[in-house]
Biopython code that builds the backbone (N, CA, C, O; Angstrom):
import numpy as np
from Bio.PDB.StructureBuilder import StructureBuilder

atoms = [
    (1, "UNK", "N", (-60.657, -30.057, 60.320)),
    (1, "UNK", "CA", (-59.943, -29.565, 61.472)),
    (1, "UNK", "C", (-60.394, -28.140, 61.756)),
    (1, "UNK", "O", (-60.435, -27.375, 60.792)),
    (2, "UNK", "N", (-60.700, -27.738, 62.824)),
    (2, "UNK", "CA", (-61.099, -26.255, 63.103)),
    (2, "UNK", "C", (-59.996, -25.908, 64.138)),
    (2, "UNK", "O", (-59.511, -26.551, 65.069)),
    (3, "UNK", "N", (-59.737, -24.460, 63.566)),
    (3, "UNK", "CA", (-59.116, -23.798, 64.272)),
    (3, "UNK", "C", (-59.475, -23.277, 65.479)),
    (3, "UNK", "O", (-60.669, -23.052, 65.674)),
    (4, "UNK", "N", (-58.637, -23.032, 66.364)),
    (4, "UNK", "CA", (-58.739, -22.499, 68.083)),
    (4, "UNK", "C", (-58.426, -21.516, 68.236)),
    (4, "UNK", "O", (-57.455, -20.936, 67.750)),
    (5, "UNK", "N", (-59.457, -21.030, 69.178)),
    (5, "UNK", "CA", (-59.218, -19.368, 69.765)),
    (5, "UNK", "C", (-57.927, -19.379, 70.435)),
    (5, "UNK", "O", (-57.395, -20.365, 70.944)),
    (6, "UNK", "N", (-57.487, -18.232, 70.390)),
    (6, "UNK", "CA", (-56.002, -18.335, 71.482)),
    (6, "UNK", "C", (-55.711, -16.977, 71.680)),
    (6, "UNK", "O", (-55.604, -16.140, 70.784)),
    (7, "UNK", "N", (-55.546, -16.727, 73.268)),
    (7, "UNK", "CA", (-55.513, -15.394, 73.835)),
    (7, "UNK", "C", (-54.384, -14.979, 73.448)),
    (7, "UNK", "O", (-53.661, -15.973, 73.379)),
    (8, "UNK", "N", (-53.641, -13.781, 73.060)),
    (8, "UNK", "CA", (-53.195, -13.364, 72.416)),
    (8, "UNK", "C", (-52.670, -11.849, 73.434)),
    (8, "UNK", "O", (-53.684, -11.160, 73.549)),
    (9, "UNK", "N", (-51.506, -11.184, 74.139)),
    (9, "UNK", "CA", (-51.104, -10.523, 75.463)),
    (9, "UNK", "C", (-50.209, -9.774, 74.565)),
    (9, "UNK", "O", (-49.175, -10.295, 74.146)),
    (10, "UNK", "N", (-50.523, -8.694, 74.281)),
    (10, "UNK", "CA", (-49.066, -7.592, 73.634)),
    (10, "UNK", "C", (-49.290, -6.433, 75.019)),
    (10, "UNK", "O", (-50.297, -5.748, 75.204)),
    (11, "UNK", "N", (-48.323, -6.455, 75.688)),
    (11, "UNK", "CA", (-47.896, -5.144, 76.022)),
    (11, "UNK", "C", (-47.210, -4.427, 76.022)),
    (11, "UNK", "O", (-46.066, -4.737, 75.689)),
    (12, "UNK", "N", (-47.434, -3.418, 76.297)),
    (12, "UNK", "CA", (-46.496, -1.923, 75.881)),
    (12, "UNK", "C", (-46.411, -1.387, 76.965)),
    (12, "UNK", "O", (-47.342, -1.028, 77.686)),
    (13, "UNK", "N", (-44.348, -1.224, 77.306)),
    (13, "UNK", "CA", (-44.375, -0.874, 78.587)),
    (13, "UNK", "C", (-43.575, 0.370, 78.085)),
    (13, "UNK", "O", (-43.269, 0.743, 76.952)),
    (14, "UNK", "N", (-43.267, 1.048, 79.742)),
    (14, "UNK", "CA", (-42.267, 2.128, 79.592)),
    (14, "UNK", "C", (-40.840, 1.678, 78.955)),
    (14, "UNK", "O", (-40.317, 0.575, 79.114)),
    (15, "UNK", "N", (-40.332, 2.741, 78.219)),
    (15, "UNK", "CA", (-38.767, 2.410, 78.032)),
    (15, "UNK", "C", (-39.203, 2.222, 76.731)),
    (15, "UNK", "O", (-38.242, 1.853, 76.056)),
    (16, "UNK", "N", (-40.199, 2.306, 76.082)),
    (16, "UNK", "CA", (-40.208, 1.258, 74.593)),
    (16, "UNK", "C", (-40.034, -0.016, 74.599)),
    (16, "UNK", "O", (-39.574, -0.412, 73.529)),
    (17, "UNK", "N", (-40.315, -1.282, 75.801)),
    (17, "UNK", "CA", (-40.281, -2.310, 75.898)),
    (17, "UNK", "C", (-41.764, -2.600, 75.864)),
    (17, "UNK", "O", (-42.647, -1.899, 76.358)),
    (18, "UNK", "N", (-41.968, -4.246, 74.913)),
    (18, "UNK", "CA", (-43.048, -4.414, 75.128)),
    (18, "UNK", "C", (-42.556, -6.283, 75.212)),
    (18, "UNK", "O", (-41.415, -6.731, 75.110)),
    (19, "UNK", "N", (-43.853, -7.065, 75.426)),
    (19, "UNK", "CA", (-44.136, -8.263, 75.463)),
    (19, "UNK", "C", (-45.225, -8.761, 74.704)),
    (19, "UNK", "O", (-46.244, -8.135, 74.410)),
    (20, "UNK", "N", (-44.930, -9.973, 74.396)),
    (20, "UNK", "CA", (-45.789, -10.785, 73.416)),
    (20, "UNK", "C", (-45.840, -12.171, 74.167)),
    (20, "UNK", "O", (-44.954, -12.918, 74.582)),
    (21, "UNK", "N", (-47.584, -12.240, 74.185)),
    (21, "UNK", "CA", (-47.662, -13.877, 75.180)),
    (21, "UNK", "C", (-48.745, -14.518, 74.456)),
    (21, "UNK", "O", (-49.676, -13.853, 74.000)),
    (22, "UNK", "N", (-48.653, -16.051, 74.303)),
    (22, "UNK", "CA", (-49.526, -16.545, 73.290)),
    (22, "UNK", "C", (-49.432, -17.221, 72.112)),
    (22, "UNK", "O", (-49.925, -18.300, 71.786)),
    (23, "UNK", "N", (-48.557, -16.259, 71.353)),
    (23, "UNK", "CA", (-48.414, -16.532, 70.121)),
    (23, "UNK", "C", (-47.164, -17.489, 69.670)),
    (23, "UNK", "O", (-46.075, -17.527, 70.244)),
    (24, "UNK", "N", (-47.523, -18.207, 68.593)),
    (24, "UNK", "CA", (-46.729, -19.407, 68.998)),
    (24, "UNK", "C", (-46.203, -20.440, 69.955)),
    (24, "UNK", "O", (-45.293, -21.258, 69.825)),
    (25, "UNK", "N", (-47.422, -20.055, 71.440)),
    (25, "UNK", "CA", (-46.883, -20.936, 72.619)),
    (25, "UNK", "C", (-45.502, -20.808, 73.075)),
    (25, "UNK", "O", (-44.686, -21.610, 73.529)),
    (26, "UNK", "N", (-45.477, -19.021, 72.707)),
    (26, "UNK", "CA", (-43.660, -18.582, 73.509)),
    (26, "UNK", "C", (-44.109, -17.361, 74.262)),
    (26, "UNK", "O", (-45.184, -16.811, 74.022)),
    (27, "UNK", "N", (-43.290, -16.961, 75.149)),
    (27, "UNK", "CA", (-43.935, -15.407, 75.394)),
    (27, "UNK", "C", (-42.305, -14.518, 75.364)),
    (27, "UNK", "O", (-41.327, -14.849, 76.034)),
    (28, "UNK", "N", (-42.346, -13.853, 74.819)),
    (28, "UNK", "CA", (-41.087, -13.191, 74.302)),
    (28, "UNK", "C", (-41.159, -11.818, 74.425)),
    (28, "UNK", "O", (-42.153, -11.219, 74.015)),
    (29, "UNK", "N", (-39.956, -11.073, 75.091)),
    (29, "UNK", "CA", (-39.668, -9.117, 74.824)),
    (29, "UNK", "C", (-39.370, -8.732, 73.461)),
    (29, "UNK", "O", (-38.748, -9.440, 72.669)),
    (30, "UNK", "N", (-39.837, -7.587, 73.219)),
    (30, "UNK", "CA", (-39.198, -6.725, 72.351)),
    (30, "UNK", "C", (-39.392, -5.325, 72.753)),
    (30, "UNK", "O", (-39.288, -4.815, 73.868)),
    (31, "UNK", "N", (-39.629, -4.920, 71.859)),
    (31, "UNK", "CA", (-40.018, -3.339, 71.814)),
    (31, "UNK", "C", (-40.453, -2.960, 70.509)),
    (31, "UNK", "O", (-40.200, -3.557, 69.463)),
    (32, "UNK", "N", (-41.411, -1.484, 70.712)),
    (32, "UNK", "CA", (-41.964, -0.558, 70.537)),
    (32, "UNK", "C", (-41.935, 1.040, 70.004)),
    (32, "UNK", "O", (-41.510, 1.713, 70.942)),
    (33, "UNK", "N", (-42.151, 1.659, 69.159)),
    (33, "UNK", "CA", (-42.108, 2.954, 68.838)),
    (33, "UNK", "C", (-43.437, 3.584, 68.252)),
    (33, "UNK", "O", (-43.985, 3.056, 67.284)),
    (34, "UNK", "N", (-43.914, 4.646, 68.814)),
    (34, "UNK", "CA", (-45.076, 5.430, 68.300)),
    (34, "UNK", "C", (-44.474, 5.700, 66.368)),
    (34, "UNK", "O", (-43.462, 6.243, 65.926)),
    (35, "UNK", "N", (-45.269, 5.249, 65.896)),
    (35, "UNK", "CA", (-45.273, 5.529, 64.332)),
    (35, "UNK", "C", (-46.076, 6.219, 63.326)),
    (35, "UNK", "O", (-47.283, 6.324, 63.541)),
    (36, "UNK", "N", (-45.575, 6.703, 62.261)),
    (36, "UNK", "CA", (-47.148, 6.829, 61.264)),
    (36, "UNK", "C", (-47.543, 5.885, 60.440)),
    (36, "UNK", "O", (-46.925, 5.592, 59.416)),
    (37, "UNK", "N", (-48.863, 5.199, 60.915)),
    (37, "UNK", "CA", (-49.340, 4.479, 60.049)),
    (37, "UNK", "C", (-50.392, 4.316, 59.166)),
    (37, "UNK", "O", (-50.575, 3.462, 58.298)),
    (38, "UNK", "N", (-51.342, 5.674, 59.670)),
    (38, "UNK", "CA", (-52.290, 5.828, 59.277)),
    (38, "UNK", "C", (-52.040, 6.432, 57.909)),
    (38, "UNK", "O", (-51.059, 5.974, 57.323)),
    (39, "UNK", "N", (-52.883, 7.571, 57.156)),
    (39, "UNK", "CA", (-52.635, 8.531, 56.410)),
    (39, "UNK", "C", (-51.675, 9.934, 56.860)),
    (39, "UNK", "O", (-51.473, 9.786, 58.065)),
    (40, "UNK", "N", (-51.183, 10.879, 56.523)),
    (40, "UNK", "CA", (-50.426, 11.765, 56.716)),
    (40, "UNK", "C", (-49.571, 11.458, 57.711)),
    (40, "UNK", "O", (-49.547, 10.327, 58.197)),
    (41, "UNK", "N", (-48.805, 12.407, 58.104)),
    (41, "UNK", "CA", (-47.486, 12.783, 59.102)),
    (41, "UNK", "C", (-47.574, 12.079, 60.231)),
    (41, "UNK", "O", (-46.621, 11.321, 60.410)),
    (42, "UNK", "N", (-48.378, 12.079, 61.028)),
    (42, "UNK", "CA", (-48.893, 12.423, 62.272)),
    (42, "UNK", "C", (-48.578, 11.087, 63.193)),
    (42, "UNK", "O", (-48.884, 10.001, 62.700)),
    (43, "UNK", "N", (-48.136, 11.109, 64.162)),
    (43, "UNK", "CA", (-47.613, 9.806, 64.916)),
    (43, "UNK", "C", (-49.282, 8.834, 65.424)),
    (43, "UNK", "O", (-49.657, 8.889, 66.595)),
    (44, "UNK", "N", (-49.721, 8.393, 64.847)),
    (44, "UNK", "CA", (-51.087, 7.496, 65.144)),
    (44, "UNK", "C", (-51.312, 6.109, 65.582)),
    (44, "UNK", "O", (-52.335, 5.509, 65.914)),
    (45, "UNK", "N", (-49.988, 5.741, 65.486)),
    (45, "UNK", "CA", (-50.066, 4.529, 65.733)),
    (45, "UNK", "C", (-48.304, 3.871, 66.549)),
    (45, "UNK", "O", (-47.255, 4.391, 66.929)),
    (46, "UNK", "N", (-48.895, 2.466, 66.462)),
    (46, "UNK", "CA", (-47.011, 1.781, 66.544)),
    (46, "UNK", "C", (-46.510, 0.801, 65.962)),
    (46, "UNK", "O", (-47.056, 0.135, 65.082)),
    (47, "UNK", "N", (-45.542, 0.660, 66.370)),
    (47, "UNK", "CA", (-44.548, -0.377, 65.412)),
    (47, "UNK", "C", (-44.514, -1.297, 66.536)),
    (47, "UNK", "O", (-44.024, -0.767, 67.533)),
    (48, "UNK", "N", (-44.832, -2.355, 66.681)),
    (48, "UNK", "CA", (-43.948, -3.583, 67.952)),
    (48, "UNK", "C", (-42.978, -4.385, 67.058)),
    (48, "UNK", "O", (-42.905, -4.222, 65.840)),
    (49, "UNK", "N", (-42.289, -5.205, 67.718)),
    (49, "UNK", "CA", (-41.181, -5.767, 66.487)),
    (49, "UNK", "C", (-40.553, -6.738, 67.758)),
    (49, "UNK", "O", (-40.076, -6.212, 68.763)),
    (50, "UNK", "N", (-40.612, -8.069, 67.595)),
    (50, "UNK", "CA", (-40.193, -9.740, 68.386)),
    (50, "UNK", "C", (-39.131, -10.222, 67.387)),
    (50, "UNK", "O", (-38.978, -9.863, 66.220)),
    (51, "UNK", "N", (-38.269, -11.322, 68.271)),
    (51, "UNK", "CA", (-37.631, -11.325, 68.053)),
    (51, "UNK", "C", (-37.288, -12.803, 68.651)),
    (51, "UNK", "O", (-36.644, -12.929, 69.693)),
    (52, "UNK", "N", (-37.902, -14.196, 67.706)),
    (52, "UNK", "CA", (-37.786, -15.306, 68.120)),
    (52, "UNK", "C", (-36.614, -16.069, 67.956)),
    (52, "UNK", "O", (-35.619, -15.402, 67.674)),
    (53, "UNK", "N", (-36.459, -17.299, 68.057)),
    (53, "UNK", "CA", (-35.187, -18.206, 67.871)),
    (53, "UNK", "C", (-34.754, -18.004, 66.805)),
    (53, "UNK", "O", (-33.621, -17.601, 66.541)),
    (54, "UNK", "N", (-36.174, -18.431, 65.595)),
    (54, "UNK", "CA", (-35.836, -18.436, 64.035)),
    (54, "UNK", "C", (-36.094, -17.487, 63.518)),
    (54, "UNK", "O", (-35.473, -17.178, 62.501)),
    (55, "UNK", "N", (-37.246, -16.559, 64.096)),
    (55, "UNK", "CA", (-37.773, -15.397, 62.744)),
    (55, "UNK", "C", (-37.658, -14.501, 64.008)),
    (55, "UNK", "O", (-37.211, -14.665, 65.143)),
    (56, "UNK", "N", (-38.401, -13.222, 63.158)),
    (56, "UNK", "CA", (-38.927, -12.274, 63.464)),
    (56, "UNK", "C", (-40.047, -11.470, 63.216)),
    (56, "UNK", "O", (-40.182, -11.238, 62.015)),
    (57, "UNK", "N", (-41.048, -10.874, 64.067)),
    (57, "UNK", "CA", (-42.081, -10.236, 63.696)),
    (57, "UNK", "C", (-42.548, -8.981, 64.014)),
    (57, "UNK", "O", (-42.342, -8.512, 65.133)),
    (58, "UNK", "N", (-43.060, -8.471, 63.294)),
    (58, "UNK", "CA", (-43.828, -7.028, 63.462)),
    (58, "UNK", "C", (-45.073, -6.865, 63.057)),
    (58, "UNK", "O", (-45.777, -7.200, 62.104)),
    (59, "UNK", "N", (-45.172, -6.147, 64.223)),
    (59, "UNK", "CA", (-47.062, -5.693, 64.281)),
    (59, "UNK", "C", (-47.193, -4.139, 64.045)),
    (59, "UNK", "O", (-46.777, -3.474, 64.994)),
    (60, "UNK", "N", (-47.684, -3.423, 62.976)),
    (60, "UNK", "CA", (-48.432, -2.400, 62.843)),
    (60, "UNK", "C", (-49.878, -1.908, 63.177)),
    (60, "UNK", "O", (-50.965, -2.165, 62.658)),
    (61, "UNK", "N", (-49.465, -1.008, 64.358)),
    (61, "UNK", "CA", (-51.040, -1.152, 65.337)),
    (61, "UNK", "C", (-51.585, 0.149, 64.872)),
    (61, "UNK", "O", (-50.671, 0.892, 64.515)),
    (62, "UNK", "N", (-52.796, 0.689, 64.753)),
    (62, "UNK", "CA", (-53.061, 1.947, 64.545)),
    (62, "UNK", "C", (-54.027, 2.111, 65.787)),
    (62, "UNK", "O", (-54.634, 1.128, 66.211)),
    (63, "UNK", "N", (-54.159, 3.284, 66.334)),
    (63, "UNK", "CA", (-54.419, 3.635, 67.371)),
    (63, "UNK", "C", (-56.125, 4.018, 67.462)),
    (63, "UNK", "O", (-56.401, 4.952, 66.708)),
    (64, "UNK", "N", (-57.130, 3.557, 68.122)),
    (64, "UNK", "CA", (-58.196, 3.439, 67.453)),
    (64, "UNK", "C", (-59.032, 4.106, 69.021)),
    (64, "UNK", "O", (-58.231, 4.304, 69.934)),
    (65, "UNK", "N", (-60.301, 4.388, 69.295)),
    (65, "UNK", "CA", (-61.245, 4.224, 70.397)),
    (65, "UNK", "C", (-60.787, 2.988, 71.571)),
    (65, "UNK", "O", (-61.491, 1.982, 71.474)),
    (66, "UNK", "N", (-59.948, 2.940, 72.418)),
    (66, "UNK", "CA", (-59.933, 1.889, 73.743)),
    (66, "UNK", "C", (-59.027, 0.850, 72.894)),
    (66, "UNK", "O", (-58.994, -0.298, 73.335)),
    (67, "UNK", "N", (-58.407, 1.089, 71.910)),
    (67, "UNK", "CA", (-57.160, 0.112, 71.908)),
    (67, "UNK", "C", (-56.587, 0.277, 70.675)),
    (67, "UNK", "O", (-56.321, 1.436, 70.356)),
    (68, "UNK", "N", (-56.307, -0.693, 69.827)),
    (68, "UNK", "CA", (-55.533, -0.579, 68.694)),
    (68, "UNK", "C", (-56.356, -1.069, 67.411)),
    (68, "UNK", "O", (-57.485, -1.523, 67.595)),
    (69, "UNK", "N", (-55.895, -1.001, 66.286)),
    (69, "UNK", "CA", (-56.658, -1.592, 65.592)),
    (69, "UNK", "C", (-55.346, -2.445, 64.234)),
    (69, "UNK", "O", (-54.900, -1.829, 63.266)),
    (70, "UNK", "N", (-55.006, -3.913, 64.577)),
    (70, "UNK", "CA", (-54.258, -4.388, 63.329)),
    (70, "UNK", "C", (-53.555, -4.091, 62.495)),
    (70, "UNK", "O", (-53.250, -5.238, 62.166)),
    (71, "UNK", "N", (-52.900, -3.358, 61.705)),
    (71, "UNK", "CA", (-53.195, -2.972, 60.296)),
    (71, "UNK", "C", (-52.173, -3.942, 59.540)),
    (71, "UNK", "O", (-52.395, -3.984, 58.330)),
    (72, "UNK", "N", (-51.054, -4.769, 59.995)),
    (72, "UNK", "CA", (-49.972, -5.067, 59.190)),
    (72, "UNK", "C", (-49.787, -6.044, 60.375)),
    (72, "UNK", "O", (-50.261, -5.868, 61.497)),
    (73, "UNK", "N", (-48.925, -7.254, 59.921)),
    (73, "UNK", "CA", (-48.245, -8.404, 60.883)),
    (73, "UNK", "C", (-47.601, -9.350, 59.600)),
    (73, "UNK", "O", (-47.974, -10.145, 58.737)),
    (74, "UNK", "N", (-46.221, -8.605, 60.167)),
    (74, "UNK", "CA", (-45.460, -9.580, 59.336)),
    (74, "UNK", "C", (-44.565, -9.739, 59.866)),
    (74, "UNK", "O", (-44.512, -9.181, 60.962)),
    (75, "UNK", "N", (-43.255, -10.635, 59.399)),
    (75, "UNK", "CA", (-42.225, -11.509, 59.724)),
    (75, "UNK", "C", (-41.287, -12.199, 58.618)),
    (75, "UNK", "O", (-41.773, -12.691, 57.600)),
    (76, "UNK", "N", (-39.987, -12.202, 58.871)),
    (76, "UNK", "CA", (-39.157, -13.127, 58.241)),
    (76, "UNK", "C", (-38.509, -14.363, 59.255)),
    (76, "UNK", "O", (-38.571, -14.553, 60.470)),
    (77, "UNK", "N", (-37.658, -15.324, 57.772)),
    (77, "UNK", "CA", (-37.232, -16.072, 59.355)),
    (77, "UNK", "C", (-35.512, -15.600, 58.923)),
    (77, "UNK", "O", (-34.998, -15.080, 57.932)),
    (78, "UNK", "N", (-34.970, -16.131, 60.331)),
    (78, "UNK", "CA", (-33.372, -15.887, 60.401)),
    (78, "UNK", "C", (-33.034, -16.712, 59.608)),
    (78, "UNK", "O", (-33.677, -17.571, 59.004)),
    (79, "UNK", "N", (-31.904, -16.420, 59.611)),
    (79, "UNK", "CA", (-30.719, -17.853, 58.815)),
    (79, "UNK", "C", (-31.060, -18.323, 57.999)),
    (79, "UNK", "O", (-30.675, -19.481, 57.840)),
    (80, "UNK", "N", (-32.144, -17.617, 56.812)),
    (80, "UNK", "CA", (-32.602, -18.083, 55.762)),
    (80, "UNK", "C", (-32.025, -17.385, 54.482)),
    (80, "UNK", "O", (-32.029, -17.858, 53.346)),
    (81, "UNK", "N", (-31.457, -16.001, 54.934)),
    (81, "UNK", "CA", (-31.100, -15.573, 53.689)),
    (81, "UNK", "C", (-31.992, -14.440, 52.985)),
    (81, "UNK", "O", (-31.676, -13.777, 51.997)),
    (82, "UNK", "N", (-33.691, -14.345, 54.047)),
    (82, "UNK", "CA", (-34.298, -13.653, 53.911)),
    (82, "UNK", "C", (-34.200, -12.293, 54.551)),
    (82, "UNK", "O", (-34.052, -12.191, 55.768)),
    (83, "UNK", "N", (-34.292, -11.087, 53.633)),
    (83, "UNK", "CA", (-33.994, -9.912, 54.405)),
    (83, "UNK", "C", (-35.543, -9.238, 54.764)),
    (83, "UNK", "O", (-35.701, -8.716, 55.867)),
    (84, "UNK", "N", (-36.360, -9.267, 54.046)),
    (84, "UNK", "CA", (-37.452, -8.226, 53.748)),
    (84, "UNK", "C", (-38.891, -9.120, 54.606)),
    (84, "UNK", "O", (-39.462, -10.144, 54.233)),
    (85, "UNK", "N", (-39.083, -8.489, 55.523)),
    (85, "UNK", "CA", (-40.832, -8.929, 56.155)),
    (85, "UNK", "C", (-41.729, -9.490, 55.026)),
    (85, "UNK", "O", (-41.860, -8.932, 53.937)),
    (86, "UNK", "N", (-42.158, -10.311, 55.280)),
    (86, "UNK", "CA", (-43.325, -10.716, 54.428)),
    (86, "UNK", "C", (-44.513, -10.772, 54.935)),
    (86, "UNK", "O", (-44.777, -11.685, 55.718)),
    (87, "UNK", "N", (-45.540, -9.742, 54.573)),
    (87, "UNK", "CA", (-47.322, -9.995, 55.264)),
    (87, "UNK", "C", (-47.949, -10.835, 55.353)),
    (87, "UNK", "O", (-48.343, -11.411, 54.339)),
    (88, "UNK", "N", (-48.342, -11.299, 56.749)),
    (88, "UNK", "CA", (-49.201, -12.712, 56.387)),
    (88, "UNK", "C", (-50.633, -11.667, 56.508)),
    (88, "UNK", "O", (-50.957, -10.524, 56.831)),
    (89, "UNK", "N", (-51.424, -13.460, 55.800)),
    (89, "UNK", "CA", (-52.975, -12.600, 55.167)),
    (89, "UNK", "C", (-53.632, -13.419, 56.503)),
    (89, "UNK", "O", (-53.409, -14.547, 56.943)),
    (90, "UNK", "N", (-54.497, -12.395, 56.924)),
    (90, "UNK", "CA", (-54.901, -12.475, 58.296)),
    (90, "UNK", "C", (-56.502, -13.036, 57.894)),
    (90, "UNK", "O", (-56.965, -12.754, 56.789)),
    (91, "UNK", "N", (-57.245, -13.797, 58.824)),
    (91, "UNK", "CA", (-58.637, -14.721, 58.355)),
    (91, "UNK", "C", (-59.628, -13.548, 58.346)),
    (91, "UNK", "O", (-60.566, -13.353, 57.573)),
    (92, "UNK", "N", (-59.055, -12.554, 59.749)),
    (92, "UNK", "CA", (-60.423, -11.248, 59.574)),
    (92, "UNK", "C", (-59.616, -9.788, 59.332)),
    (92, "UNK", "O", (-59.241, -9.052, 60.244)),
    (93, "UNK", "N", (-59.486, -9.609, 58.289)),
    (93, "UNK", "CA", (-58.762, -8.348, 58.201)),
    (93, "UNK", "C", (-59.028, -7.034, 59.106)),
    (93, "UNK", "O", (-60.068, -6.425, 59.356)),
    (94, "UNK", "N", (-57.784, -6.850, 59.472)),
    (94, "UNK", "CA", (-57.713, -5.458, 60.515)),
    (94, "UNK", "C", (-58.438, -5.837, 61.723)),
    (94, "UNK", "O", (-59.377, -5.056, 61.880)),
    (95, "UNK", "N", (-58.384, -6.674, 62.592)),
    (95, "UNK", "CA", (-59.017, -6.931, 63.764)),
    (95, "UNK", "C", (-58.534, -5.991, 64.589)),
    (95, "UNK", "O", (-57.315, -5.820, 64.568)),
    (96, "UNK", "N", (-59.359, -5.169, 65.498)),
    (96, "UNK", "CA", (-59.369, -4.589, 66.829)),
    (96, "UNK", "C", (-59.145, -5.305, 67.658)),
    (96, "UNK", "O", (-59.738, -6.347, 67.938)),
    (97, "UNK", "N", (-57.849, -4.613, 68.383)),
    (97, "UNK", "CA", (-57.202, -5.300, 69.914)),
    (97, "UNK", "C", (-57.635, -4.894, 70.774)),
    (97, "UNK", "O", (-56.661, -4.251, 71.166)),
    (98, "UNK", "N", (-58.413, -4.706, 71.510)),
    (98, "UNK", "CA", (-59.356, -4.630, 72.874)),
    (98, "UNK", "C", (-58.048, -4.155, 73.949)),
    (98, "UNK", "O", (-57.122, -4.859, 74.351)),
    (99, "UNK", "N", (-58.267, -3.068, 74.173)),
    (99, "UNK", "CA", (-57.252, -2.564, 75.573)),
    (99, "UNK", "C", (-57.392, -2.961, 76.950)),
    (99, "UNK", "O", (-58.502, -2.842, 77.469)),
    (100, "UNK", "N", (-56.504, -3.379, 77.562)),
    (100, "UNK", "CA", (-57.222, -4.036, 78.761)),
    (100, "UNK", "C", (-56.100, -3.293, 79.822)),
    (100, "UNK", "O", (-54.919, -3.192, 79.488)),
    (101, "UNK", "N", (-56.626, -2.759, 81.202)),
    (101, "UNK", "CA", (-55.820, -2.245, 81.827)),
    (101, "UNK", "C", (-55.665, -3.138, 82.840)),
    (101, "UNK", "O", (-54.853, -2.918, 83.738)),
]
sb = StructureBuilder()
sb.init_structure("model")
sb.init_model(0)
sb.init_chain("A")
sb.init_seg("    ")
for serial, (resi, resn, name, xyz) in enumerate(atoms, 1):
    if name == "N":
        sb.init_residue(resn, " ", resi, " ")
    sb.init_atom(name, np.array(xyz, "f"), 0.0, 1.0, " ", f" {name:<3s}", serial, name[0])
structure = sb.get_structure()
């Protein structure tokens, strides 16, 4: 069985609202906060954070040349009893998100 490409739409709007389209064949709001994710203090990146039927997810973006760059994507599910995100292991580590205006 081979896996399929699939376009993949995060945006980041004003207000700290963003959107997620694609993933999982839902397209869903959340929101957004400038974060540190890199090394030291310094606000470099963001946090996005969805918010589906069953789970929830977060993306740690670090802020790179013309878009973002991966660093973290994780998720729990609801009503499981689970409190703490768990990292999924990604096929190409740290992929660059291509900025598109």
């Amino acid at each position: 069985m081979e896996d399929e490409t699939v376009r993949i739409t995060l945006k980041l709007m004003g207000d700290n609202k963003a959107s997620l389209t694609g993933l999982y064949d839902e397209s869903v709001e959340g929101v957004w906060k400038e974060e540190t994710v890199g090394e030291g203090f310094e606000k470099d990146g963001i946090f996005a954070s969805f918010e589906f039927t069953d789970y929830e997810i977060k993306f740690k973006l670090l802020t790179v040349k013309n878009g973002f760059q991966l660093m973290n994507f994780s998720g729990r599910k609801k009503n499981a009893g689970m409190t703490m995100h768990t990292s999924f292991k990604l096929k190409r580590g740290n992929p660059t998100l291509r900025r598109i205006r």
